[in-house]
N, C-alpha and C positions, 0 to 999 in steps of 0.2 A: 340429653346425653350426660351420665354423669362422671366427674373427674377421674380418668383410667388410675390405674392403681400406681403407676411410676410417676403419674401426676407429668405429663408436659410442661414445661414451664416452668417446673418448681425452681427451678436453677434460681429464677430471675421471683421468685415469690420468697424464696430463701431470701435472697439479696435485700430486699424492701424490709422483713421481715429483722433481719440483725441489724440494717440501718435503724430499728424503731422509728421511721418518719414522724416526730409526732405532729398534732396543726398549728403549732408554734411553729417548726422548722419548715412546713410544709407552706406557712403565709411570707416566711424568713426568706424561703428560696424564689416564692413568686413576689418580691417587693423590690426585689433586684432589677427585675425587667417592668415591673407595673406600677406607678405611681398613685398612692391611694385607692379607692375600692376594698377599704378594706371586710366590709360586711361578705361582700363576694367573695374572696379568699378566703373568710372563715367559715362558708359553706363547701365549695369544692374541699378546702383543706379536713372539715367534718367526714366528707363523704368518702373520700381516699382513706381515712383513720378506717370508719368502717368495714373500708373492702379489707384493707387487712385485719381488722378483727374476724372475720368472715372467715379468710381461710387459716383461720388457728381453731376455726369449730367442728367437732364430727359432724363425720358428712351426712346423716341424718338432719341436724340443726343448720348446718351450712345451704340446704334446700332449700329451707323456708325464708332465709333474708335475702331479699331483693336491697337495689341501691333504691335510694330514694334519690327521684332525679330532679331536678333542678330546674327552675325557670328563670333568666337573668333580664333584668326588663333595664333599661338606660338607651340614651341615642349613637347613634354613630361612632366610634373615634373614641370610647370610654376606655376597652380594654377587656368586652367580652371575649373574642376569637382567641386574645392572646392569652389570657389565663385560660383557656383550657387548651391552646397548644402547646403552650409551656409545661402543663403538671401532662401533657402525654411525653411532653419527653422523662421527666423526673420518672415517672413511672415506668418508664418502656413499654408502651401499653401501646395495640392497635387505636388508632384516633383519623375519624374522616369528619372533613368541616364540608357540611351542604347547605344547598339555599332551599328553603321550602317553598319558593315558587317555584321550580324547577320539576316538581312532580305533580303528575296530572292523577284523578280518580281512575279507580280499577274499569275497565272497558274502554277509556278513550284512549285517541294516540297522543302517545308521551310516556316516559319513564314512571315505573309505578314503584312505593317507596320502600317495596320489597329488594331492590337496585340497590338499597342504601346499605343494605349487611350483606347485600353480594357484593360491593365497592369497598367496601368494610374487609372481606376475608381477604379478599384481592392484596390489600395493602398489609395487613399481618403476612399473605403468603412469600410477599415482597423482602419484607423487611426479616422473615426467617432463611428464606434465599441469601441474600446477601450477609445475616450472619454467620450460615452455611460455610458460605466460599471463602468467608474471611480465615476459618479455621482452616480450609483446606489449601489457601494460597499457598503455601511452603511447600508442600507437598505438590500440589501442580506447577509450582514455579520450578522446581527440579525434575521434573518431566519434561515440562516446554522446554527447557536450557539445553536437556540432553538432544530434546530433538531438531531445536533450530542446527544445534552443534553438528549434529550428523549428516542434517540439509548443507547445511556450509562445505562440509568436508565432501562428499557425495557430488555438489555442485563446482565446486573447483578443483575435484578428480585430486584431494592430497590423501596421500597414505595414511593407513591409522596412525603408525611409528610417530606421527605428527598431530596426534588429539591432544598432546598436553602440552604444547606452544600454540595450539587455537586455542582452547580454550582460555588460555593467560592472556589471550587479546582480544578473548570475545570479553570478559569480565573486563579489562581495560576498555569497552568502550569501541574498540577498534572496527568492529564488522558493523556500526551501529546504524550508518547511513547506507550499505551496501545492500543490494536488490539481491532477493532471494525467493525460488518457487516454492510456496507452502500448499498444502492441501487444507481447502478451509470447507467446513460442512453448510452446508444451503440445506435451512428450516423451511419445508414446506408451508406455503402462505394459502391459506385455507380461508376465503369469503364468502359466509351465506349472509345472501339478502332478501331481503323476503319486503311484497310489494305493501303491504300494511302492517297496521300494531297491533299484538294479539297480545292479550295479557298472559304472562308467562314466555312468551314470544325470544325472550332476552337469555331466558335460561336454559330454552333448547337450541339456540343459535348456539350459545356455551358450550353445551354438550354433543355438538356435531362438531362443532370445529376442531374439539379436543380428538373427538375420534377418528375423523379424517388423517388430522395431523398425524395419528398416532399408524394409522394406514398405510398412508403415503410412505412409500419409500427413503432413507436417507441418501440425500447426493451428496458428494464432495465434487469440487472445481478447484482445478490449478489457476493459483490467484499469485499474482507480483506483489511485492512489497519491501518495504525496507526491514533491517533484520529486528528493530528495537519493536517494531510494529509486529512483526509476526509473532514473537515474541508476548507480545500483551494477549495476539487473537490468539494463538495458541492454550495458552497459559489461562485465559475465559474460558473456551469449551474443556479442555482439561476437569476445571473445577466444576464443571457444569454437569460431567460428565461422572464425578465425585459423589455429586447430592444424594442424598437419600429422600425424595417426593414422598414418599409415604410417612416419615418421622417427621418431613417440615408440615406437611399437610398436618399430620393432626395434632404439635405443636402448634400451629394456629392459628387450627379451628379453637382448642382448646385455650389459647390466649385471647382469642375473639368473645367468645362466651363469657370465660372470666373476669377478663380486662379491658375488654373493648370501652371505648368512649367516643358516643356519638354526639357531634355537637349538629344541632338543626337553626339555622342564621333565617332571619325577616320569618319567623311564625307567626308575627303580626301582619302580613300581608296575607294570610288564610285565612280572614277574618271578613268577610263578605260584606260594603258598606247597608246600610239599611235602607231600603226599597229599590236595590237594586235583587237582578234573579237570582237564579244557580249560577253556580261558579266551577267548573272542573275543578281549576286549581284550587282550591276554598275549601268548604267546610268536606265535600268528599273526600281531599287530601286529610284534615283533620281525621274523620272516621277510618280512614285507611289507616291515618298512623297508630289507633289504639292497640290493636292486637300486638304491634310492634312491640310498642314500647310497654307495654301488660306482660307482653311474655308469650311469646307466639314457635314455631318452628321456619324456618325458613330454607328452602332447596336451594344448593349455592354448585356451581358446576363441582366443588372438593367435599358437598357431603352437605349433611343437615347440620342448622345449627339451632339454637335454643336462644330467645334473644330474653329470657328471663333476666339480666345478673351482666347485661350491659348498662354501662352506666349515659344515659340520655340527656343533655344539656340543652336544652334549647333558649334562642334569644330574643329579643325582637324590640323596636325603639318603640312602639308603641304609642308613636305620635297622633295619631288620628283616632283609633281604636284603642281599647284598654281590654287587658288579660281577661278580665270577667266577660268579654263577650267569644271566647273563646267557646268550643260546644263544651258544657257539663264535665264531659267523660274526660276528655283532654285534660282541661282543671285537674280533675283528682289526680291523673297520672302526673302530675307534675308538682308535687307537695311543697317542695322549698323553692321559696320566691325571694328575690334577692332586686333589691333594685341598685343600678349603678347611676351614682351620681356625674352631671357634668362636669365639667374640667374649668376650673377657675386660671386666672392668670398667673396664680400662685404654683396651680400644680402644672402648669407650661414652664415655669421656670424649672421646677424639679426637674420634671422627665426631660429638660434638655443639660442637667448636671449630673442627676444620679444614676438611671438605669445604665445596666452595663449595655442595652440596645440602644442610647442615646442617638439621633441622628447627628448628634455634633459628634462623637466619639464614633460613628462610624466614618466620616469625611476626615476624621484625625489619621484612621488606621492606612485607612485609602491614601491618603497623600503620601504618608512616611514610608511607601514604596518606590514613589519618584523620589525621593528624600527631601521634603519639603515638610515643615514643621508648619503646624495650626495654633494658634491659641484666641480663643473667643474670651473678652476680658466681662467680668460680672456685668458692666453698662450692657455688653452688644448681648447677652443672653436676655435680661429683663426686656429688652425692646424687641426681641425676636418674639419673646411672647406676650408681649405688647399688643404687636401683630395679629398674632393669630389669634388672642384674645379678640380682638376687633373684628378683624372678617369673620370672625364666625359668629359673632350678633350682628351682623348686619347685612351677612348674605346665607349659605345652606353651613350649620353647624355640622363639622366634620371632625369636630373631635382632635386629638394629637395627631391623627395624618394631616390636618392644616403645617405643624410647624414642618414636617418634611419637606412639603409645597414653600416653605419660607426659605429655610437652609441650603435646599438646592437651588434658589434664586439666588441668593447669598455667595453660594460656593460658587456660581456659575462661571463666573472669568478664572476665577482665580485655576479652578480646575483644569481650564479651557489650556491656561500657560503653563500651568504644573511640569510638563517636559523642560521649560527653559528656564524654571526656578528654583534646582534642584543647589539645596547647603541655604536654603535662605528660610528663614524662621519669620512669619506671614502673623500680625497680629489684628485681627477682626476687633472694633470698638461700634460704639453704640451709632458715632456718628456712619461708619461705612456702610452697618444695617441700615441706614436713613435713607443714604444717597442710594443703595440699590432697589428699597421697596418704595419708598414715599411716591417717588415718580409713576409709579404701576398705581398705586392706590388714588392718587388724584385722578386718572382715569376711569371714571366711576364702572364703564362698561367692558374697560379690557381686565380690568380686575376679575371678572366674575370669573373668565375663561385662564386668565396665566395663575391665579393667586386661589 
């Protein structure tokens, strides 16, 4: 399908477009949250440069460039998921993270990886809904107002003469807790099951259920509630009722096409060991995914999509197996190979000072709502990753999700009394980290399971 002529999206291609992103500021914005990796940031950051050179080309030229997609190979806990859910946010871009064990070859029962860009339009159709409604909330919220207002009045029999001293005490808050009859609509709930897998199976389910729904009659029921509540459910179908389905649908499909990014997690475990048989999930998954990711059409219950000009990230630790045993055809579809390195005790210290997603700076944010102040002094951070430097040589390396597993052993009491510590400024040192982990860690075997 080629880009309509008013261009879907453009709003937000515009946008990217006068920011100039360039992979300076594009690695600048992903170092905030991700410590080191930087070989990886400077391919995702190449690749985003691209897309928008891409749509500054006529659309003749703009045909022919595909993304070159990416293969990130490191273990656990490095920081593949999150640089590319982070550049889906930078970018506003549709983005679904799936595990590639998760899909079976075409005939058998199980998900087949055509599911992946119908999961895919599903969360762009989501995410243009709900920017939808946000434009329209003012406008629905003075709907809903007038109409709780008129249930009120209607419900406790006051004369009109007396609509403009209610509503000065509905806006006061006043009617907020008072029970009121609304008329709320009941969505027909529509379930085909069907007694086996049939490939395709997923997408005619899709499209009976939509029809049914769309069959089925609308009911309302007189429903009880308080006024601030009806008020909200009001004020939802209102805006819902607002939408235009046809402009978000092909907004994006069109955002999916263009901007979508599919991240595929454990592609190393489609990797079949040697002399063992066929595998469903294995190399048929592999062969499945090539048309995919080559550039295929796809039937999504909101219309066909084009998966040429999605951009494809796949990861995998690679512990056992290595990318060259992956089949041939895969290989080529996946040009840029990037390895991420393990995490040294040095960059456990950073990622628990610098990122603004630090788990120490999240338990900071958290407490200063009971008002209870944190501070972790330089001794208790180097020993935190100390830690988790340690358990992860010498039991399953888990990467930067170990120091989480430390910090919340850490925070544990303290959080626990948080309600009756409130004005009191709490300083964590090297020795406190001691006395809460050292005791778990001489445990050689309860360590595996707490730590």
């Amino acid at each position: 399908m080629l880009a309509p002529e008013h261009e879907p999206g453009e709003t937000e291609i515009k946008k990217v477009e006068q920011e100039e992103l360039t992979p300076r500021e594009i690695v600048s914005y992903l170092s905030r949250y991700i410590v080191g990796q930087d070989e990886a940031k400077k391919a995702i950051a190449i690749a985003l440069r691209n897309r928008i050179r891409r749509m500054k080309l006529p659309e003749h030229l703009r045909e022919e460039i595909t993304p070159k997609n990416i293969l990130m190979i490191g273990p656990t806990g490095v920081g593949k998921t999150e640089i590319a859910r982070r550049i889906s946010k930078l970018i506003d871009a549709p983005f679904i993270k799936v595990e590639a064990t998760k899909y079976t070859e075409v005939g058998y029962v199980g998900k087949d990886v055509e599911s992946i860009i119908r999961d895919l339009v599903n969360v762009a159709i989501s995410e243009e809904k709900s920017k939808a409604k946000k434009m329209m909330r003012r406008k629905a919220e003075k709907i809903a107002t007038e109409k709780v207002i008129n249930e009120i009045m209607i419900q406790k029999n006051i004369p009109p003469e007396r609509k403009g001293e209610i509503m000065q005490n509905f806006f006061e808050g006043k009617f907020d807790d008072e029970m009121i009859f609304v008329d709320v609509e009941e969505k027909p709930q529509v379930d085909i099951i069907a007694p086996i897998s049939v490939p395709g199976l997923e997408e005619i389910q899709d499209q009976l259920r939509t029809l049914f729904s769309n069959i089925a009659p609308k009911r309302t029921r007189k429903k009880v509630m308080k006024v601030k509540d009806a008020l909200k459910a009001i004020e939802e179908a209102e805006a819902e009722r607002m939408l235009n389905m046809e402009e978000i649908v092909k907004n994006a499909l069109w955002k999916v096409e263009n901007k979508g990014i599919v991240f595929i997690d454990e592609i190393d475990k489609l990797i079949n060991p040697k002399g063992h048989g066929p595998d469903v999930s294995g190399e048929g998954v592999q062969r499945d995914l090539l048309p995919i990711i080559e550039g295929t059409v796809v039937n999504t219950r909101y219309g066909s999509v084009r998966t040429d000009f999605i951009l494809f990230i796949a990861a995998g630790a690679f512990h056992v197996a290595s990318p060259s045993e992956l089949i041939p055809e895969l290989q080529g579809r996946l040009p840029i190979r990037v390895e991420l390195k393990p995490l040294t005790k040095e960059d456990f210290v950073r990622i628990l000072k610098l990122p603004e997603n630090s788990p120490i700076k999240h338990y900071q944010i958290l407490l200063k709502t009971e008002d209870v102040e944190v501070d972790f002094t330089d001794d208790a951070i180097v020993k935190i990753a100390e830690y988790a430097y340690k358990i992860n040589s010498s039991t399953e390396n888990i990467g930067a999700r170990r120091l989480h597993t430390i910090v919340e052993k850490v925070m544990e009491d303290i959080s626990f009394d948080a309600p009756y510590l409130k004005g009191q400024k709490i300083i964590i040192n090297a020795k406190y980290v001691q006395e809460k982990i050292e005791p778990i860690l001489k445990e050689e075997n309860l360590s595996k399971y707490i730590l």
